[in-house]
N, C-alpha and C positions, 0 to 999 in steps of 0.2 A: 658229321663227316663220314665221310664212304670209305671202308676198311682196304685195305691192298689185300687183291687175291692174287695166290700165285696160279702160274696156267695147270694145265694138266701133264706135261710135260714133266714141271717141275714137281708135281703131285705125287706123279710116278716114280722120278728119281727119290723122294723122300723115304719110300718106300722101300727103296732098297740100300739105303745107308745107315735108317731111323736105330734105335735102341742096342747100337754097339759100344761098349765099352772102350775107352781106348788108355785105361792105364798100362797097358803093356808097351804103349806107343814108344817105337824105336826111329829116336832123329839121326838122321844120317849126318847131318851139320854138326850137331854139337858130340856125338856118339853117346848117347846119353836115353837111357831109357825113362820117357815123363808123359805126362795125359791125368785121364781122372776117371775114376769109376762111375761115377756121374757127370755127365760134362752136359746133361739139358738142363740139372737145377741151377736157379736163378734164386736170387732174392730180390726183394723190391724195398728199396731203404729211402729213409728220411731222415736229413741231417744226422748221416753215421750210423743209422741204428734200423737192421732188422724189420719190417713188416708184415710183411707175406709173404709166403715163397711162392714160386711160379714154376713152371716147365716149358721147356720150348719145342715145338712141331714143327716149325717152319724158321727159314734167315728172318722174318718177319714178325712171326707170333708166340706168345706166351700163351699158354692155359693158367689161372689161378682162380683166388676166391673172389664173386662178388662182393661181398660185406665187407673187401676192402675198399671199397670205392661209393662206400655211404656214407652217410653221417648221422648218426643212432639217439635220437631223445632217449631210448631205453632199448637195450640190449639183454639186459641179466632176466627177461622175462619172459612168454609164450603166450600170444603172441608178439615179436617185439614192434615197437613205434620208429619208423624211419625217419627225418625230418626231409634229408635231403640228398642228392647224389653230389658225388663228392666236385666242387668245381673246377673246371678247368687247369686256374691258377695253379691249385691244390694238387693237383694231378702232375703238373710242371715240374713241381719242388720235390716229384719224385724220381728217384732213378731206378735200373735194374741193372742190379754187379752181375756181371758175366764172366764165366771163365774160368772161378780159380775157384778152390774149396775155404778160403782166404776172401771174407766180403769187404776188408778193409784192415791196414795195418796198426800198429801201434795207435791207442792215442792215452794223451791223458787224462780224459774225463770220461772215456768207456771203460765195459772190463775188457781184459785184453786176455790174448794165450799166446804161447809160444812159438807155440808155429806158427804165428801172425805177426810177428812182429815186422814184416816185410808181405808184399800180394803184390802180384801180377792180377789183380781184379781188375774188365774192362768196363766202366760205367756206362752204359746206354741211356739214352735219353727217351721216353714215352711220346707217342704222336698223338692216338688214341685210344679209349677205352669201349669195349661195347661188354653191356653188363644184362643180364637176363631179365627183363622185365618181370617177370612172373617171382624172383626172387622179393621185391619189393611191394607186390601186389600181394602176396601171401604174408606179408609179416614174418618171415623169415623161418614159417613154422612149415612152410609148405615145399621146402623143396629146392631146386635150383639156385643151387648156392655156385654159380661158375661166372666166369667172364674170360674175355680176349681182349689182352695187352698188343697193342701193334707197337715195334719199334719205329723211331722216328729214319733209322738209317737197317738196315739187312745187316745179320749178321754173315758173319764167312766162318764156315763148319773149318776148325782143323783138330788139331791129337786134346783142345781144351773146351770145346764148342762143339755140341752136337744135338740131334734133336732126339725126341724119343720116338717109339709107335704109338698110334694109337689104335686101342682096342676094335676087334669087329663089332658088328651090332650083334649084341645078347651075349657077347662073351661071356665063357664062363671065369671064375674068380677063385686063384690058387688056395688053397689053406695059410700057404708062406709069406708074406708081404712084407713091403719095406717101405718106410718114408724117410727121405733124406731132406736136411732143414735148419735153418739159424734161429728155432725156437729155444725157450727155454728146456731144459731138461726135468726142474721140477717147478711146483709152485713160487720156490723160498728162492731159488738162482736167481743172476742174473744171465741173459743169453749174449754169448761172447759171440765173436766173429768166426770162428771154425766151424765147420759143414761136420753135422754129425747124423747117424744113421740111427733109425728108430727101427728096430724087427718087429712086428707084430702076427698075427694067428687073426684068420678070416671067420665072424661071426656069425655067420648065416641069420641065425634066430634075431638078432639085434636086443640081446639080453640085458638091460643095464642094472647097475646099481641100486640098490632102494632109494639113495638120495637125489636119482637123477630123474625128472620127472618130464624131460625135454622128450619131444616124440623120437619113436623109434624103426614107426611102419610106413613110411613113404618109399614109394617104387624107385624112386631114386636115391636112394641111400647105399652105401656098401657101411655095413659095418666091421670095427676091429680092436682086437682087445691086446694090450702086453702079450708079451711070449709068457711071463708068469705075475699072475697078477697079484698074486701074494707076498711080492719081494717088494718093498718101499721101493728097493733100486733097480726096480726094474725099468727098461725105455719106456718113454708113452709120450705121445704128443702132448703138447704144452701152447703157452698163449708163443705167438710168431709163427707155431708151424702152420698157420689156416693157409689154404692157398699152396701148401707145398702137393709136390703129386705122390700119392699111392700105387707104386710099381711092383709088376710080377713081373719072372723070367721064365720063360720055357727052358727047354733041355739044353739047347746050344747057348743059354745066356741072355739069349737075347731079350731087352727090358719093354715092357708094354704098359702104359699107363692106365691105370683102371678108376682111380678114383684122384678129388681134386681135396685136400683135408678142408672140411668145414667147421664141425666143432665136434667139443667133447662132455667129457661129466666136469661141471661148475670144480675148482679145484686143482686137477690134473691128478686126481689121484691114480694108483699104481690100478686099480677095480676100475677106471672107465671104461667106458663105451664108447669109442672116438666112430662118428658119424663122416663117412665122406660123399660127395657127391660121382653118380654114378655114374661114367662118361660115355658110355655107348648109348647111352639115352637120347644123348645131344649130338649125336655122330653126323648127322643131317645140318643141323643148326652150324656148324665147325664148318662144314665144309662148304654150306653154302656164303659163309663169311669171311672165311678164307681161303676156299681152295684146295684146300688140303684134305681131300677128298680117298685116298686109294682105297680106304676098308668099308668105305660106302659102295663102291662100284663093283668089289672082289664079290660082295653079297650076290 
């Protein structure tokens, strides 16, 4: 199936809406100041529960992780065995929550939090998937851990929906980074339905643990470790965050997406090496898929 591109037009307008914050957002209707500091993360959920996280660039598109949309003989190994891409059907029974930092309310057979016991989460429906061949050709050891989720219907940007930027080609990569995500927070949790934020510190070197023996030197990796790796309770990505996006801010705030999370050290200990995939790598591939071209042509 042939992806929906948006025109050039609409390329351009992206461009100058993409990675603003709108929790300060002031409704004149309700007199009521409401929005969300991230309003492009998305989760991609099955029957109530967390998957991948996603990011949006376009009314149309998500960025997240390939390896969501396989299906793995072996996984916990280097390199790993694929069997298959995930089918259709399979892809159907999935949705993506939109909108709220809320991926679903109360229930009584998930965990739950408090400030969820009520969401304004809008479900969208998936039309198609394009997943990076070379992710599956490599055994997972090589690299290109990305894909594009098309919605079935366009979204409509308002103070809860919005997209992000994305990176020039070769950008550089802050020291400061953030992931935001419906993963677990450590090994032993469970991951509830509140949007929570992970800080992390930019690794250049792609340093890991002695226990981590997964590669570290592919050109498309951004690597990132806790802000302190020495506190148990420090943030660190965990299994659900694959797929969520790794964002920087410049001076005026504004958020720019540099990595897609792919994996980390076996564990989630507080010492990983969380591996993302490197997205100005693919800035050509994006745009020739969707569209959404501006920091290809700014070049």
């Amino acid at each position: 199936m042939v992806m929906t591109r948006v025109n050039e037009t609409m390329s351009q307008w992206l461009a100058t809406i993409c990675g603003r914050s709108t929790e300060n957002f002031f409704d004149l209707a309700t007199k009521e100041t409401k929005g969300r500091r991230y309003p492009w993360a998305v989760s991609i959920m099955l029957d109530g529960k967390n998957k991948l996280g996603g990011t949006i660039i376009s009314p149309y598109h998500i960025l997240t992780a390939a390896h969501g949309f396989v299906s793995f003989a072996t996984f916990d190994q280097n390199p790993c065995v694929i069997r298959r891409y995930r089918r259709p059907g399979e892809i159907r029974q999935r949705v993506v929550a939109i909108g709220s930092n809320c991926v679903r309310g109360y229930s009584p057979s998930l965990p739950n939090h408090p400030d969820c016991n009520k969401t304004d989460v809008t479900y969208a429906k998936i039309k198609t998937v394009y997943v990076d061949s070379d992710f599956v050709l490599r055994g997972c050891a090589g690299g290109h851990d990305w894909a594009i989720v098309e919605l079935k219907n366009p979204l409509t940007f308002d103070s809860k929906i919005q997209p992000i930027c994305l990176p020039f080609l070769n950008q550089g990569v802050n020291d400061g980074l953030t992931v935001v995500s419906w993963g677990k927070r450590n090994i032993f949790d469970d991951a509830g339905p509140l949007l929570h934020k992970i800080p992390m510190q930019h690794n250049p070197s792609c340093t890991p643990p002695w226990s981590d023996e997964m590669p570290t030197n592919l050109p498309d990796y951004v690597c990132a470790k806790a802000i302190d790796p020495s506190n148990p309770d420090s943030p660190r990505t965990c299994h659900g965050d694959s797929g969520a996006g790794l964002e920087q801010r410049d001076y005026y705030g504004i958020a720019t997406l540099v990595g897609i999370t792919s994996f980390g050290s076996r564990g989630c200990p507080p010492n990983e090496l969380a591996r993302f995939t490197r997205l100005s790598r693919y800035l050509h591939d994006i745009c020739y898929s969707t569209g959404v071209c501006y920091t290809v042509h700014q070049e």
